[in-house]
C-alpha positions in Angstrom: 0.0 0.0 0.0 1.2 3.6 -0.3 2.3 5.7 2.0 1.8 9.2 1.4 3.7 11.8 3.5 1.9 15.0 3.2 3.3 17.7 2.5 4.7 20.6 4.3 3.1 23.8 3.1 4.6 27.8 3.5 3.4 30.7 1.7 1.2 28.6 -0.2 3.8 26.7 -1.8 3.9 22.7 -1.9 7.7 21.9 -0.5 8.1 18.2 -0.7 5.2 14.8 -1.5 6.9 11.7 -1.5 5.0 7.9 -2.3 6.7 4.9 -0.9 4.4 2.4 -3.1 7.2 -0.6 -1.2 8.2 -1.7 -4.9 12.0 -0.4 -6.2 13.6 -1.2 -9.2 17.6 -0.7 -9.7 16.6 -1.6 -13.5 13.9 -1.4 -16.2 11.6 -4.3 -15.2 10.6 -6.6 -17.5 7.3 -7.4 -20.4 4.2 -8.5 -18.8 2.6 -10.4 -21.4 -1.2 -12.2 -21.1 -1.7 -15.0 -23.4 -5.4 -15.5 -24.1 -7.1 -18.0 -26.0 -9.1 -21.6 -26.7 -7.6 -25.1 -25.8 -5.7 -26.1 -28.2 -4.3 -22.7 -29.3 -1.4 -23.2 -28.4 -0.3 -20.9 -25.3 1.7 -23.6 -23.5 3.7 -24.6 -26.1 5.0 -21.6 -27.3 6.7 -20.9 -23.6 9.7 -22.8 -25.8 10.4 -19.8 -27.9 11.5 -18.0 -24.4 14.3 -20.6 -24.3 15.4 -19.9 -28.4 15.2 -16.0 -27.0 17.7 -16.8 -24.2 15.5 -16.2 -21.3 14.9 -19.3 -18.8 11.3 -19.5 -18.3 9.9 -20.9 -14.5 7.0 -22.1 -14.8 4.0 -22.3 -12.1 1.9 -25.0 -14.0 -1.3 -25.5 -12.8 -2.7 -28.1 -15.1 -1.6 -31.7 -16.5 0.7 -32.1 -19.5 3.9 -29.8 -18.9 6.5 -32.8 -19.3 4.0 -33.7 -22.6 4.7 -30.7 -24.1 8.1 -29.1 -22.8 9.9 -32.3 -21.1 11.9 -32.3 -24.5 14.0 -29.0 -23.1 17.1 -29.7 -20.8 15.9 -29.0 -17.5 19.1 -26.5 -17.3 17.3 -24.0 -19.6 13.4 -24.6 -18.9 11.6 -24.6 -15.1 8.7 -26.1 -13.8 7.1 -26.4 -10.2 3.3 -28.1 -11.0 0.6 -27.2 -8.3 -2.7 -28.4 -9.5 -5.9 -26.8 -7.7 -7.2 -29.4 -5.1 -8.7 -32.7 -6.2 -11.3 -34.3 -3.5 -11.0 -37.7 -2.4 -13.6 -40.0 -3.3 -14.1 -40.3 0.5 -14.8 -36.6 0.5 -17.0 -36.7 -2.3 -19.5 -39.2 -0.7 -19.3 -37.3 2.3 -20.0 -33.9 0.6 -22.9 -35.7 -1.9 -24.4 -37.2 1.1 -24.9 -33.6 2.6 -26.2 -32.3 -0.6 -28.7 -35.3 -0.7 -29.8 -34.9 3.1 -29.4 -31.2 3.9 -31.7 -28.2 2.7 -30.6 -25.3 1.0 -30.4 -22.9 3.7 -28.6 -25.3 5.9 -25.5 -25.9 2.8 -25.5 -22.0 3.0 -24.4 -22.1 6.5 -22.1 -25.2 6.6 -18.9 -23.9 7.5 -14.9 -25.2 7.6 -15.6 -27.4 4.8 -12.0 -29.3 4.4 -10.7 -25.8 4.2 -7.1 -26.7 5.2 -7.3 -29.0 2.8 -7.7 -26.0 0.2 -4.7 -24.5 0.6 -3.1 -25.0 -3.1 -3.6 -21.1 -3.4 -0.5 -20.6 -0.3 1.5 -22.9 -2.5 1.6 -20.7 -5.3 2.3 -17.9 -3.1 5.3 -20.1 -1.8 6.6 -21.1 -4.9 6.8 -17.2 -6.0 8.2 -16.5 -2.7 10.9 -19.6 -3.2 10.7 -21.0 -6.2 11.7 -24.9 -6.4 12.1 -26.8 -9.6 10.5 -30.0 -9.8 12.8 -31.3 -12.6 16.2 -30.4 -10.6 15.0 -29.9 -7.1 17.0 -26.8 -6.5 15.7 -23.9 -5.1 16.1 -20.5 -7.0 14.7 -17.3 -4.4 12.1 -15.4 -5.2 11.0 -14.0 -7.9 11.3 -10.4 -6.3 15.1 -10.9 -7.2 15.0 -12.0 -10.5 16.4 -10.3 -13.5 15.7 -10.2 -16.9 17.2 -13.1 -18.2 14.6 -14.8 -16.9 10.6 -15.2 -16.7 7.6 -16.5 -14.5 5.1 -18.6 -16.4 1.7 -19.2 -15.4 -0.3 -21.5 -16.9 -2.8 -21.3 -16.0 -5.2 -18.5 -14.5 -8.2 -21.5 -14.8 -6.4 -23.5 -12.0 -5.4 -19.9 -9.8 -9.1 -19.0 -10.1 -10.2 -22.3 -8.9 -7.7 -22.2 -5.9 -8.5 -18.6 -5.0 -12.2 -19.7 -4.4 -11.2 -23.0 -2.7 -9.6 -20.9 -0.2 -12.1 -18.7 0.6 -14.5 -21.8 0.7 -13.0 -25.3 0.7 -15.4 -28.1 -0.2 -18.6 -25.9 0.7 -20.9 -26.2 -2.3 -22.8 -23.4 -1.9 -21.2 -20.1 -2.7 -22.3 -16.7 -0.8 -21.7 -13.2 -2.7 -19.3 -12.2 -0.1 -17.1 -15.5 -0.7 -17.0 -14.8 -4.2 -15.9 -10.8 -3.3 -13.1 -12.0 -0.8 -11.7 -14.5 -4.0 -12.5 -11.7 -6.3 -10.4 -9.1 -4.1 -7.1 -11.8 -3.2 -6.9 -12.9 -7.0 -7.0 -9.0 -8.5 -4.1 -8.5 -5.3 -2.0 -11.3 -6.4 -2.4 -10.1 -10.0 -1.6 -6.6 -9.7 1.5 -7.8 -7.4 2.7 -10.1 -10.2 2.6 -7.4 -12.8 3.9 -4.5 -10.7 5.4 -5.9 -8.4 8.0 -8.3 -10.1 11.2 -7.7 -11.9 11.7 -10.3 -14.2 9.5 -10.9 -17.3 5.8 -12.0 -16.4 3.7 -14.4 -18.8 0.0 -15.4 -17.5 -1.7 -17.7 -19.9 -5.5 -18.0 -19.8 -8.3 -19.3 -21.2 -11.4 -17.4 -22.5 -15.1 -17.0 -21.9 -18.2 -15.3 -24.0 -19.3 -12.6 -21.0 -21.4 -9.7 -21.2 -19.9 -6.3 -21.7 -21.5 -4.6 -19.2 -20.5 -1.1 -20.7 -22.2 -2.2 -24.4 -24.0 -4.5 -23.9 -22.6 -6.9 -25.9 -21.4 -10.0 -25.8 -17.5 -10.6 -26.0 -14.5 -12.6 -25.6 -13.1 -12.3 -21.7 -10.5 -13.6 -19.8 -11.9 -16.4 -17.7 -11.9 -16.1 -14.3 -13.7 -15.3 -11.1 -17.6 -13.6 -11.2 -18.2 -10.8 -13.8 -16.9 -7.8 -12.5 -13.1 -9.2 -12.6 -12.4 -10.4 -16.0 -12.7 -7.0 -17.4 -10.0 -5.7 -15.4 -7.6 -8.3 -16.0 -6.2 -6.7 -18.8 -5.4 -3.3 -17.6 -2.7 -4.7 -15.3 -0.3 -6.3 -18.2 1.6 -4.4 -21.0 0.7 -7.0 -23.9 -2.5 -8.8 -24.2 -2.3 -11.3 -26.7 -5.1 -13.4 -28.2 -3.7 -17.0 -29.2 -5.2 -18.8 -31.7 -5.3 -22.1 -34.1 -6.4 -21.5 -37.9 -6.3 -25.3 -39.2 -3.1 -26.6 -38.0 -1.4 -23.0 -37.7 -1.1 -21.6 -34.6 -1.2 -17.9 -34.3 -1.3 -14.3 -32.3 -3.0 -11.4 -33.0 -3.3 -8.0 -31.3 -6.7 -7.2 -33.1 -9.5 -9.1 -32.8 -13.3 -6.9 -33.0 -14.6 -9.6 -30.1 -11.6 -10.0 -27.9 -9.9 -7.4 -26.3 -6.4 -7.1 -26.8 -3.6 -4.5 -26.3 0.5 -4.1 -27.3 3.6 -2.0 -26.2 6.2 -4.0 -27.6 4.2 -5.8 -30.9 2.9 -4.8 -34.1 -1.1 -4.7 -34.6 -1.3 -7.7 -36.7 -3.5 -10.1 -36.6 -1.7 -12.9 -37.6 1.6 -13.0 -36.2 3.9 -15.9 -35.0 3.5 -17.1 -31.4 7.1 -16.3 -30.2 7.9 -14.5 -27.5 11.5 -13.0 -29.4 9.3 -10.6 -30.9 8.1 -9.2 -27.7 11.4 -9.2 -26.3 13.0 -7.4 -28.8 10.2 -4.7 -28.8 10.8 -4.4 -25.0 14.5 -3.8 -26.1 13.5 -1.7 -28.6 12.6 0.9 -25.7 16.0 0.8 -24.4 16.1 -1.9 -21.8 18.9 -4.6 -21.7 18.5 -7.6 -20.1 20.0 -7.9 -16.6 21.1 -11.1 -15.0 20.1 -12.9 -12.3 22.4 -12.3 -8.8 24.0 -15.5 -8.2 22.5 -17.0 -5.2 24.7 -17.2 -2.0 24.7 -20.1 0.9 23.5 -17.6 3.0 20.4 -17.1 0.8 
């Protein structure tokens, strides 16, 4: 939060107003890039092209099929730490159908503490940002606060973080109140504005879409899927680059315009069929005048 020292005033005339907003940078901090689109349109797979551009990708994967689709890359160059939202048992299931079966309405409303602590996938991620460790190497490489450019945090996906943001607000509790969905609403728009503004290194969220109302128009569009209605529209304000991904036959593709879908670029062209690499981006964020800055070598005391 920021803390605003007011000002000392004489004659009229403002003297001094500093901000501490608790985020510094000793260098430009990197592109922070969302990757929108359909299954299948290829937004996992073109992480790889971050490893052609010489930045080392580490990955928060939040779905099946990483080592399917990048296992092929040494696990030198290309990160991974897979935390999949949390999968009842079958044990709990029963136990959960059973109370749907038995109880009324009002009474799900009230149940309370449902297997809450065993919700917690949402404190993992915040863990693995906090101390990242690879699942391919084991090693531990810091937090992402102290990251450079030469490398990049990956998530794919925002389907599993929204799923986890509400489990953690609610557990197993099958009825959903308006105020759970604010609090998930409010943590998930924190952790994403902390990931974009708050970070050093290169940020890449991947996302799927959904057809949502445009509450402004009227109209149906393309959105960012994720929690209630009110947060998918501000998604895209925090990132530099919002990307649509997409598969024409057996061509995969970006574009940066799209009349249903709304997109944005700093560091792209607007083109509406342009190759899913991520060189491109990084040489437009070079393009400004940044230079990629390495990673601090970690010490034993770290």
């Amino acid at each position: 939060m920021a803390k605003l020292s007011r000002a000392s005033v004489a004659g009229g005339k403002v003297e001094d107003t500093k901000i501490d907003y608790g985020v510094t940078f000793t260098f430009p901090p990197g592109f922070k890039a969302l990757i929108e689109g359909a299954t299948g349109a290829g937004k996992t797979y073109a992480i790889r092209t971050l490893v052609d551009a010489g930045i080392t990708p580490f990955i928060i994967s939040t779905e099946p099929g990483i080592q399917a689709i990048l296992g092929d890359i040494p696990a030198d160059k290309c990160h991974w730490r897979y935390i999949p939202a949390a999968a009842s048992s079958w044990d709990q299931m029963r136990s959960n159908a059973r109370r749907i079966n038995q109880m009324t309405f009002k009474q799900l409303c009230n149940l309370e503490d449902m297997d809450k602590r065993k919700h917690g996938q949402f404190l993992e991620l915040l863990n693995a940002c906090s101390n990242f460790v690879c699942d391919r190497d084991g090693q531990a490489y810091g937090s992402c606060d102290d990251w450079g450019t030469d490398r990049a945090l990956v998530f794919d996906s925002l389907s599993g973080i929204n799923i986890m943001a509400l489990d953690l607000m609610v557990g197993a509790k099958p009825v959903k109140s308006e105020s759970d969905w604010g609090v998930a609403m409010d943590n998930l728009e924190r952790f994403i504005n902390r990931i974009c503004c708050g970070i050093p290194c290169h940020v890449i969220m991947n996302a799927h879409l959904e057809k949502e109302k445009d509450e402004l128009t009227g109209s149906m569009r393309n959105m960012v899927s994720s929690l209630g209605r009110k947060l998918p529209p501000k998604i895209p304000r925090f990132f530099d680059d919002v990307i649509l991904a997409k598969r024409v036959g057996r061509t995969w593709m970006w574009s940066t315009i799209d009349n249903m879908t709304d997109t944005k670029t700093r560091h792209l062209e607007y083109e509406d069929d342009l190759e899913p690499d991520f060189g491109q981006l990084l040489e437009g964020w070079k393009s400004m005048g940044n230079e990629i800055h390495e990673t601090p070598k970690m010490t034993p005391e770290d």
